[in-house]
N, C-alpha and C positions, 0 to 999 in steps of 0.2 A: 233624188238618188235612184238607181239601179232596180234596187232591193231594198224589200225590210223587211223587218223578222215578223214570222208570220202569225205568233201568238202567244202575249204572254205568260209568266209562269205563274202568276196569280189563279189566270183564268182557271188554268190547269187543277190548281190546290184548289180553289170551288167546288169544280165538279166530284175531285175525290170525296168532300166532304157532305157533298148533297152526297151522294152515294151509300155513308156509312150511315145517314140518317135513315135510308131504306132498307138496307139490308145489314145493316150491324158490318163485321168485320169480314164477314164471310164472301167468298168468293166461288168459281167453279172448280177452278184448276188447282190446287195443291202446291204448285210451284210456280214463281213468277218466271224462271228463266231455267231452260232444261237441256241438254245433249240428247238427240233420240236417237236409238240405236233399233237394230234388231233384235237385240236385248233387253230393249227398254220393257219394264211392268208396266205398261200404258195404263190398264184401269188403275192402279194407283195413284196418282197426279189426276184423277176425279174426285169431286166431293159428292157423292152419292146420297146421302141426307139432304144437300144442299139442292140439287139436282132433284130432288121428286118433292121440297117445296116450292121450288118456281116452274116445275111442270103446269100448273092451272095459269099460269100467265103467259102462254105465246099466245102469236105465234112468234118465236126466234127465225134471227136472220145470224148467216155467218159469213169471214170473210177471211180467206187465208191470204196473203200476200207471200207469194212463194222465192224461197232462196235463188238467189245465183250461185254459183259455184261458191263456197267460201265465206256466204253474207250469208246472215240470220232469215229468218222466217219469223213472220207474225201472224197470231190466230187472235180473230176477235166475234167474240156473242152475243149478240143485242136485241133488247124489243121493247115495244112502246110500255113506256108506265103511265099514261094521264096525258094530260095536256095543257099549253099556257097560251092566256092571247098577249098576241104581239100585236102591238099598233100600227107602229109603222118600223121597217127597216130602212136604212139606208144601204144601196146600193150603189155602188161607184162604176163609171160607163166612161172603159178608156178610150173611148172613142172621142168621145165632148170632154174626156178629165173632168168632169161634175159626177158630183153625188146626187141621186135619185130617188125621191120618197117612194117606197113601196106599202102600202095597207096593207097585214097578213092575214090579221084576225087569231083564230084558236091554231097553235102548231103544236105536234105531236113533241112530248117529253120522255128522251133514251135511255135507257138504265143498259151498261154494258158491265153485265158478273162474269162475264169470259175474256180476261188477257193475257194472251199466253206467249213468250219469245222463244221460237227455237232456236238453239245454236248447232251450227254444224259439228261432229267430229271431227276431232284436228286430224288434218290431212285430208278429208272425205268429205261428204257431201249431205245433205239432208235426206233420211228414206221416205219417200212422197208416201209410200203406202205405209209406213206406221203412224206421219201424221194423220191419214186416212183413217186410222184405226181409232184413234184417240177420238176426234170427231162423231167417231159411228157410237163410241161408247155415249159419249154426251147424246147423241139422238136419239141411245136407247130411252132414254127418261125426259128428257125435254120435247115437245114439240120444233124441230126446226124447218121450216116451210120452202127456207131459202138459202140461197150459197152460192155465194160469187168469189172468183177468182180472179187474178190480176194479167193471167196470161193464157193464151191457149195451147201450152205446153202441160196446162194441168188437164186434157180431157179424158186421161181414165180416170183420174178422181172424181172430176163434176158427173161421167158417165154412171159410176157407183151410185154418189148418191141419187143420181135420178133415176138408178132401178129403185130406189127406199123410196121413192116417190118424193124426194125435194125438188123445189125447182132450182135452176141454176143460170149464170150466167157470167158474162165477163165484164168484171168491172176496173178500167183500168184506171189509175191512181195518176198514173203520169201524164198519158196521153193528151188529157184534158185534166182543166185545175176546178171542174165544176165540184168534184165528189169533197175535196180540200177545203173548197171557199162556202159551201154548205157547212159541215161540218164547225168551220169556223165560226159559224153566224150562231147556229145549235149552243155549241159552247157559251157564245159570247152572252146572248140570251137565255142560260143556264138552263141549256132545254138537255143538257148531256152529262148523266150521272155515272162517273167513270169510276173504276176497281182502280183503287190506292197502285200504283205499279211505278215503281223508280225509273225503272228504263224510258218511259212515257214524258216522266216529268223532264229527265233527259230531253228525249231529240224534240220533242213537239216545242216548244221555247225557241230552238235553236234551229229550227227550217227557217230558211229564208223563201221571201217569193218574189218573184220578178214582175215587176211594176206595171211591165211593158206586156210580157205573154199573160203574166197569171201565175205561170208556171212555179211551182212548191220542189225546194230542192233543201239536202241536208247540206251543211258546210263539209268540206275536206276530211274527211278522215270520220265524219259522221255516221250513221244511221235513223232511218225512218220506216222500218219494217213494223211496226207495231203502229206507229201512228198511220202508216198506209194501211192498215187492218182496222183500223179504227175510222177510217177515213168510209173506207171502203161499206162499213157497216151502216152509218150514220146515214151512207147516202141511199144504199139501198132502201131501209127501213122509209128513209122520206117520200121515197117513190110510191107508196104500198099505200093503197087504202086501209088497208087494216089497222095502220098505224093510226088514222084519224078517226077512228070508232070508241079508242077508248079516253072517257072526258074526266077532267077535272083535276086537282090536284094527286099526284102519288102516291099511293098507300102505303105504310111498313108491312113488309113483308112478314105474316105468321111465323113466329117460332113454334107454335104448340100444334101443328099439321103432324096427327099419329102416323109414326114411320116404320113402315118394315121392316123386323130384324134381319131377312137374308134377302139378297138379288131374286128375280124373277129366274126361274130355270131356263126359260126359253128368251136368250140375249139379244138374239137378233132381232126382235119385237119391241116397241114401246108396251110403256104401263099402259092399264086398262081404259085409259081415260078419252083413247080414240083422236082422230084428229076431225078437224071442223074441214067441209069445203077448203080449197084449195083458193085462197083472195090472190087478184093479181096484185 
């Protein structure tokens, strides 16, 4: 055939539940699926407690995958928790149609507490710079090192954050089906601890991928703006040495980390905790 679907819903329900095993219930965002306006309370939809206990754990990667006219947007936050050895992969080479033993050894294991779906206002459009803003909150308290976007219609956002010193770049989701067929592999070999998110459980099941290109597409009337966010993170993060420095199996994440009763006055700053050298 053409096509097959490109992963299934099993796989997906693992992940969520390797996930609750780390970090219990809790998430970044406040809401799984939002309208953002220019009235939106953005630091609202932050969990701010949650947020300055996974501060000592970047560095974070992010990845917006940005609306079209009328079609949702997805945010997603990720960074290495530990790591597993893989022995061997199989990799499939449409060129010979054989499958290929790959040797991997130790690979870096993803914990993502950030999935967020925007929807547009009916009739209107998504505001680039409140997502903006939402993001900059979560930077206040998290280290994020990195931020990739799917287009380069997004350059005063990536421009923003690289005055805050992240780095940034384009990662596109379509163009090529590398960032997808990673991604897949992470999952499949339960290297990817995903936030419980229905939307998720939705389209990632339901992409199909072309046999022939590679190419990862939603069915008719679909979406995959969140798993392109997710996509997008996984692949990054792979890229990164930093990802392969921290060893062993994942730790549960502290609940009893003493928390601030109020915000720091001064927002535009991270907490005190400073950022490490900048890893490529």
């Amino acid at each position: 055939t053409r096509t097959s679907r490109f992963i299934s819903k099993d796989y997906i329900k693992n992940s969520f539940s390797k996930y609750e095993t780390i970090y219990g219930k809790e998430q970044i965002f406040t809401e799984k699926s939002i309208e953002l306006t220019v009235n939106s309370h953005v630091a609202d939809l932050v969990n701010i407690n949650f947020l300055r206990r996974l501060s000592p754990y970047g560095p974070f990667a992010a990845h917006i995958d940005l609306a079209i006219s009328g079609d949702c947007a997805g945010i997603a936050i990720g960074h290495a928790l530990g790591s597993k050895e893989i022995q061997v992969r199989l990799n499939y080479n449409k060129d010979t149609g054989e499958f290929i033993r790959e040797s991997k050894g130790s690979l870096p294991i993803f914990g993502l507490p950030g999935l967020l779906q925007v929807v547009p206002p009916k009739g209107g459009e998504i505001e680039l710079h409140v997502v903006r803003e939402l993001l900059g909150i979560v930077a206040d308290y998290i280290p994020i090192y990195w931020l990739t976007m799917d287009r380069h219609q997004s350059a005063s956002t990536l421009q923003y954050f690289r005055s805050r010193n992240v780095s940034t770049g384009i990662v596109s989701v379509d163009r090529s089906p590398d960032a997808y067929i990673e991604t897949k592999f992470a999952i499949k070999e339960e290297r990817v601890y995903l936030a419980r998110h229905n939307v998720l459980l939705e389209e990632m099941p339901s992409l199909d991928q072309d046999n022939t290109t590679g190419k990862i597409d939603h069915p008719e009337g679909g979406s995959k703006d969140l798993s392109d966010s997710v996509a997008g993170v996984v692949f990054s993060l792979s890229s990164k040495k930093a990802s392969y420095r921290i060893s062993g199996p994942p730790k549960v994440l502290p609940l009893n980390v003493p928390i601030p009763k109020t915000r720091k006055q001064d927002e535009s700053r991270r907490p005190s905790s400073g950022r490490r050298p900048l890893y490529s």
